[in-house]
Structures are given as structure tokens and as C-alpha cells.
C-alpha positions in Angstrom: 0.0 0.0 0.0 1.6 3.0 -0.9 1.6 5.9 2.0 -0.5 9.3 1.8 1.0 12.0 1.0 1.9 14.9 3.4 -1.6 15.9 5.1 -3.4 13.1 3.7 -4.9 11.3 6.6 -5.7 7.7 5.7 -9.3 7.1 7.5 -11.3 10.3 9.4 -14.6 9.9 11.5 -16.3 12.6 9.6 -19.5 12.3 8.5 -20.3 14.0 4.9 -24.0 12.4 4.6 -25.3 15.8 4.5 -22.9 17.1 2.3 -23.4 14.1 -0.3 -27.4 14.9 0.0 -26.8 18.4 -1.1 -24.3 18.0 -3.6 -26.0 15.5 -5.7 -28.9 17.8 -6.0 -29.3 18.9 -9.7 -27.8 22.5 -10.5 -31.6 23.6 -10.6 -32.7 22.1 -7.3 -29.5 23.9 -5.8 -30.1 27.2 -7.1 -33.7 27.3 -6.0 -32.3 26.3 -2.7 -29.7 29.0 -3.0 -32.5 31.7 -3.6 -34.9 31.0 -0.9 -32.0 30.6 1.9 -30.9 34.2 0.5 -34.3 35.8 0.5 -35.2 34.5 3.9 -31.5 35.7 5.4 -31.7 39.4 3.5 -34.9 39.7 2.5 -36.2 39.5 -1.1 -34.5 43.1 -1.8 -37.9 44.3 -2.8 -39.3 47.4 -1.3 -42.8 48.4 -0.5 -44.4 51.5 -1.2 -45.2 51.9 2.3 
């Protein structure tokens, strides 16, 4: 077996399930995502004439 190179760690306890559910959304799925996560955390950058 030939050994990792320097700072590659052979086994890790991380868990990535969450990333690997997100990132094999479709590129449409994740933008929509992207959208409604930004207009809920700014706002929807639309004013009112109030």
C-alpha cells in the first residue's frame, strides 16, 4: 500500500452524509435552494411603497 501524501490522513470519522445529499442535487434544485435561503437571510430586496 503505498503511503499518503503529506496531510493526507488515511481514515477520518467525519460524517459527509449531509454534504453528499446536497451535492448531488441537480444545478436547478440547488439554485432554487440558494435563492430562498438568501431571500429569507436578507430579505427578497424588494421594497414596499409603504
Amino acid at each position: 500500500m503505498k503511503s499518503p501524501r503529506n496531510g493526507d490522513v488515511s481514515f477520518t470519522h467525519a460524517n459527509i452524509s449531509l454534504a453528499q445529499r446536497e451535492l448531488s442535487l441537480d444545478l436547478q434544485t440547488r439554485l432554487e435552494k440558494f435563492v430562498r435561503w438568501y431571500e429569507k437571510y436578507y430579505g427578497s430586496g424588494k421594497k414596499s411603497d409603504h
